[in-house]
C-alpha positions in Angstrom: 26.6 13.8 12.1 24.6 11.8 14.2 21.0 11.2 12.6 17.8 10.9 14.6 14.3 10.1 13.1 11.9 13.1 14.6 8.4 11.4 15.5 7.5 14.5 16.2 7.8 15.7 12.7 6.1 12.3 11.4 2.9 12.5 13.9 2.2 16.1 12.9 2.3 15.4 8.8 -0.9 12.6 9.6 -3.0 14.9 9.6 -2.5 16.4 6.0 -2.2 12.8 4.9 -5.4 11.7 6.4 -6.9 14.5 3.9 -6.1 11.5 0.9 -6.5 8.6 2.1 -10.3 9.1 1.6 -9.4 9.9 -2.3 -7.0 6.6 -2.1 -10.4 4.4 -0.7 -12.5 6.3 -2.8 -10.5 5.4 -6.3 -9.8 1.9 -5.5 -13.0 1.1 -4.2 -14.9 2.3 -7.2 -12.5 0.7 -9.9 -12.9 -2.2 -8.2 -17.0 -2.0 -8.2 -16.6 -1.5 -11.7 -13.7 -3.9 -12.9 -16.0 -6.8 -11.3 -18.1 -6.2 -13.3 -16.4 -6.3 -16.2 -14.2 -9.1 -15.2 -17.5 -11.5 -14.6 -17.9 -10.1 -18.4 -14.4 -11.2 -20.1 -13.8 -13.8 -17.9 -16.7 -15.9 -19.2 -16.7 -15.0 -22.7 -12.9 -16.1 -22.7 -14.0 -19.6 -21.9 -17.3 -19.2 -24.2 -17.6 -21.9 -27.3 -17.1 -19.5 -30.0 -13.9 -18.0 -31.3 -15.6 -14.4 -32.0 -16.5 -14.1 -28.4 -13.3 -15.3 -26.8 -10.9 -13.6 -29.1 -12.1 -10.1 -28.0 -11.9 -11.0 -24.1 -8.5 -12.3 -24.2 -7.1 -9.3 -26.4 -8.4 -6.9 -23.5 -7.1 -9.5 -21.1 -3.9 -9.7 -22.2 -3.6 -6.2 -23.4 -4.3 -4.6 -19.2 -2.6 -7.7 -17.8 0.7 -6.7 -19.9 1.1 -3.5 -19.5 1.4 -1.5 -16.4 -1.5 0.9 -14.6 0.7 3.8 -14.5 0.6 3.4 -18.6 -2.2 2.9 -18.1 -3.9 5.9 -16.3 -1.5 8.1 -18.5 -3.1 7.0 -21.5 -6.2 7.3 -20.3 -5.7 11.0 -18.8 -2.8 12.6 -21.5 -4.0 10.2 -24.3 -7.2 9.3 -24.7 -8.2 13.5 -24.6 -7.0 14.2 -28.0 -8.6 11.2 -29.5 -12.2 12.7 -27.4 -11.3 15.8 -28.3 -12.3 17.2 -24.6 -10.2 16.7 -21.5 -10.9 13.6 -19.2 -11.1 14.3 -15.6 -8.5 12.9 -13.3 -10.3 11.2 -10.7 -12.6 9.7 -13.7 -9.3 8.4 -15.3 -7.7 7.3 -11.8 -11.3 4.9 -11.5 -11.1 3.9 -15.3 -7.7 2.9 -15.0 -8.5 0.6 -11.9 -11.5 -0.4 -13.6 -10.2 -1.6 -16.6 -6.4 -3.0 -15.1 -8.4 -4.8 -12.1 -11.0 -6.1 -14.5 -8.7 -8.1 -16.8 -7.1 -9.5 -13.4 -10.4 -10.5 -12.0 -11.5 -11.8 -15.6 -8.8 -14.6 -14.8 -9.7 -15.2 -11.3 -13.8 -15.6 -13.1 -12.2 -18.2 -15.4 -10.2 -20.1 -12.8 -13.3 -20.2 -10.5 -15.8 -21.1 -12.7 -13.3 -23.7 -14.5 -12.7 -25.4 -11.2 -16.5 -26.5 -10.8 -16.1 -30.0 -11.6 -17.8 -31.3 -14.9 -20.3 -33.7 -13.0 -22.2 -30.5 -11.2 -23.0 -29.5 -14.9 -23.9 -32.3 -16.0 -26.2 -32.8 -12.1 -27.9 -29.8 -12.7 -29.1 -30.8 -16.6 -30.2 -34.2 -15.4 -32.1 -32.4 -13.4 -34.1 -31.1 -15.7 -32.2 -26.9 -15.8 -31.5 -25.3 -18.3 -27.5 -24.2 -19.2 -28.9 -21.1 -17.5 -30.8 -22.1 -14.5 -27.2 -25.1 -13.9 -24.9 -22.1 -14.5 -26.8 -19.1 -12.0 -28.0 -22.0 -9.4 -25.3 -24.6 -9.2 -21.9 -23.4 -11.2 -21.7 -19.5 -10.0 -22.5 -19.6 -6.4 -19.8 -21.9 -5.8 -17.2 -20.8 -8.0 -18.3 -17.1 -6.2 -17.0 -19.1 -3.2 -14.1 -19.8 -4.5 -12.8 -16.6 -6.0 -13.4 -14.4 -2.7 -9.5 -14.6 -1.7 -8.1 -13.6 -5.1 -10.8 -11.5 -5.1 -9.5 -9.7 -1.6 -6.3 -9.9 -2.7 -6.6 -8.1 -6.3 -8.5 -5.3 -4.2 -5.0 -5.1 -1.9 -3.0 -5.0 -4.7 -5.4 -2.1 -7.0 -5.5 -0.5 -3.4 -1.6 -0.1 -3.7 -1.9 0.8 -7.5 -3.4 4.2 -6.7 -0.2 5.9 -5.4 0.7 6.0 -9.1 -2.2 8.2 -9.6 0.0 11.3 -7.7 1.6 11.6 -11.6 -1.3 13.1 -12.5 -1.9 15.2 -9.3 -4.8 13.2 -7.7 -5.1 14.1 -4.5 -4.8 10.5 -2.7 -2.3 9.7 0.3 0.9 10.0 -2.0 0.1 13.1 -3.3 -1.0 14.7 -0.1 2.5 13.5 1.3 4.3 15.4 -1.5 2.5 18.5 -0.6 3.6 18.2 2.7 7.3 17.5 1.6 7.6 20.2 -0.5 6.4 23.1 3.0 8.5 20.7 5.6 11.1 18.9 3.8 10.6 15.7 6.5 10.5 13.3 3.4 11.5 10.2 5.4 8.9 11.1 8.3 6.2 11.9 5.7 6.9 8.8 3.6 7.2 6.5 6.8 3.5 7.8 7.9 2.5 7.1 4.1 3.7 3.8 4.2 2.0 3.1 7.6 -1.3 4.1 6.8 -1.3 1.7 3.5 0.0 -0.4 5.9 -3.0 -0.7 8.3 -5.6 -0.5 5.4 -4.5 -3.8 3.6 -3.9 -5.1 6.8 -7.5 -4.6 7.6 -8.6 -6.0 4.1 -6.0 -8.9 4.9 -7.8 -9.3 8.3 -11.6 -9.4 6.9 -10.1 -11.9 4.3 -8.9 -14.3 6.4 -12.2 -14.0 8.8 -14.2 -14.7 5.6 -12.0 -17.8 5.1 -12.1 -19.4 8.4 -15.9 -18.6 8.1 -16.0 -20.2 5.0 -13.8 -23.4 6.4 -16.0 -23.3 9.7 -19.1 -23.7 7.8 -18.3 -26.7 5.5 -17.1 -28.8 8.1 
């Protein structure tokens, strides 16, 4: 039996997929907003003086960087409810679950950044006259900021990927839209080839901008 891959079939289930990729965008893009955030948090109290403030950061740190998101987000959505006692939304724990696995990632990447800032533009910026502060905000971040934007780009690649998981508990990204469609048509390998193309041209696009940024960045300091 001779097998023949219908296009036909594969063109007509991009419509039906194009209803969650918008959901797939959405869910990355807002666990990422959010696990900035808390990954400028942990990542400088892990390097911070004191024991009490570094402990904590590296327990969350570890704890999201060794464990998968898909344990994650089912912890978050089946688990964390009877603890609440009330039910936890699923978008709500798609983003959490982002938010909390991209944030101890990008807490490393704030560590590395700000770690690679040689010792002497510290100690520049006190002679100067600034404050810890003033060196840190003026001198230390804006270059280490620099530094991190391709880890940066590529963590939001990689959480960008991570939301397929998120069809286990029926969010309606590009995954789960696909298994819809499966389940009427029964064109899996059409359905998942379009799925895997259209994550395809999104992180090529972040990939794209990424590498614009960096030959930006190398343009400019030469």
């Amino acid at each position: 039996m001779e097998f023949q891959f219908d296009w036909q079939a594969a063109f007509n289930a991009l419509p039906y997929l194009l209803q969650g990729l918008p959901w797939t965008v959405a869910i990355a893009g807002g666990g990422l907003f959010i696990g900035f955030f808390i990954g400028i948090l942990f990542g400088l109290l892990s390097i911070a003086p004191s024991r009490f403030t570094r402990a904590p950061a590296i327990t969350y740190i570890e704890i999201f960087r060794g464990t998968p998101v898909l344990v994650q987000v089912l912890f978050i959505f089946y688990g964390l409810p009877q603890i609440l006692g009330g039910p936890i939304d699923k978008i709500t724990a798609s983003v959490a679950a982002i938010a909390l696995n991209s944030g101890a990632y990008i807490s490393e990447i704030v560590r590395g950044g700000v770690q690679s800032i040689e010792r002497g533009q510290r100690e520049a910026g006190l002679s100067l006259g600034l404050s810890r502060s003033q060196t840190f905000y003026y001198i230390i971040w804006p270059q280490a900021l620099r530094r991190m934007v391709p880890p940066l780009g590529n963590q939001a690649i990689i959480s960008l990927k991570d939301t397929s998981l998120f069809s286990v508990i029926g969010v309606g990204e590009l995954v789960r839209e696909g298994q819809i469609y499966i389940a009427d048509t029964f064109s899996a390998l059409e359905t998942y080839f379009m799925v895997a193309m259209l994550y395809l041209v999104v992180t090529l696009s972040l990939s794209f901008l990424l590498r614009m940024y960096e030959r930006r960045g190398a343009a400019g300091r030469a």
